[in-house]
C-alpha positions in Angstrom: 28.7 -36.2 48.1 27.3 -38.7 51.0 24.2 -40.5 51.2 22.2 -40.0 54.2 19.7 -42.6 55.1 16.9 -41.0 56.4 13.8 -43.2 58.2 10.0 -43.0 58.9 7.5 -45.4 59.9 6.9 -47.0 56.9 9.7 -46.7 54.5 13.3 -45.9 53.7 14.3 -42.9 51.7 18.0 -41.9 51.0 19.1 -38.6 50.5 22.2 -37.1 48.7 23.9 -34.2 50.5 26.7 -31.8 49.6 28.9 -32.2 52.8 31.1 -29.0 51.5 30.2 -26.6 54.7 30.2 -23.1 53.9 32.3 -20.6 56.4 30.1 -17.0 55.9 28.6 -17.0 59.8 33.0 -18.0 60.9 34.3 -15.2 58.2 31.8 -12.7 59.2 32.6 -12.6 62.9 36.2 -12.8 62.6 36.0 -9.4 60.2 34.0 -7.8 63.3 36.0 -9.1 66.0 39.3 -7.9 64.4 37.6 -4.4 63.5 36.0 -3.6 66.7 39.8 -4.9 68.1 41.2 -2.2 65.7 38.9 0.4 67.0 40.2 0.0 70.6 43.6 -0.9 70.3 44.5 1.5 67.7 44.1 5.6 66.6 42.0 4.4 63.4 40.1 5.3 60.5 37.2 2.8 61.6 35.0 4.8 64.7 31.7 1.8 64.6 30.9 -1.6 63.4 27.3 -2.3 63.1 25.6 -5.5 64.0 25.9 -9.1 61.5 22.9 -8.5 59.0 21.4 -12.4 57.8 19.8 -12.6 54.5 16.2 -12.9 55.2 12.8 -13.3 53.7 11.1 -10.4 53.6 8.1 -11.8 54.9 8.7 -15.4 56.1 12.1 -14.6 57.3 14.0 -17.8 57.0 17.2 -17.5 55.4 17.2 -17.0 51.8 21.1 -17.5 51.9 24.4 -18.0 53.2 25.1 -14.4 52.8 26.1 -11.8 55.7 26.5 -8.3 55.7 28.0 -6.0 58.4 27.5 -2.1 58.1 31.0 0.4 59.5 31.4 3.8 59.5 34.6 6.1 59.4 35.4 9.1 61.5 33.5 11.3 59.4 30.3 9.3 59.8 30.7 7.6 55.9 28.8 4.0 56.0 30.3 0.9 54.5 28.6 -2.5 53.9 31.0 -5.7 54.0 29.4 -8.8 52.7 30.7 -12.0 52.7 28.9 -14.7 50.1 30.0 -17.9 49.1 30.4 -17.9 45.7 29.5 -21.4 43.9 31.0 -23.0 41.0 34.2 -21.4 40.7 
């Protein structure tokens, strides 16, 4: 953990953070890069990859978490969801 000083106009407040960056947004896109690869390079199973899904509000739509999901289908038009979470305190 690191403390970050953080400043305004009339007084000092420090702030712990958990520097331990997670990887979901990195892990994510390499899966979909290396799918829609497959897909063109190769005779495969996989015929679509679907766009990176966040995990949203419903209504306020910031992120709720770190969590990404990515939807595929197969030659015979079956869907599949791929998520990638971080999973904390392992």
């Amino acid at each position: 953990m690191e403390t970050v000083p953080l400043c305004c106009c009339w007084c000092f407040v420090s702030v712990v953070f958990d520097m331990n960056m997670v990887y979901c947004d990195y892990i994510v896109d390499r899966i979909k890069t290396l799918l829609n690869r497959e897909i063109s390079d190769n005779d495969t199973l996989i015929s679509d990859v679907g766009n990176v899904e966040f995990d949203l509000h419903p209504e306020e739509k910031y992120m709720v978490s770190t969590k990404k999901t990515l939807t595929l289908s197969d030659i015979n038009g079956k869907l599949y969801r791929v998520t990638v979470e971080e999973i904390e305190n392992v």
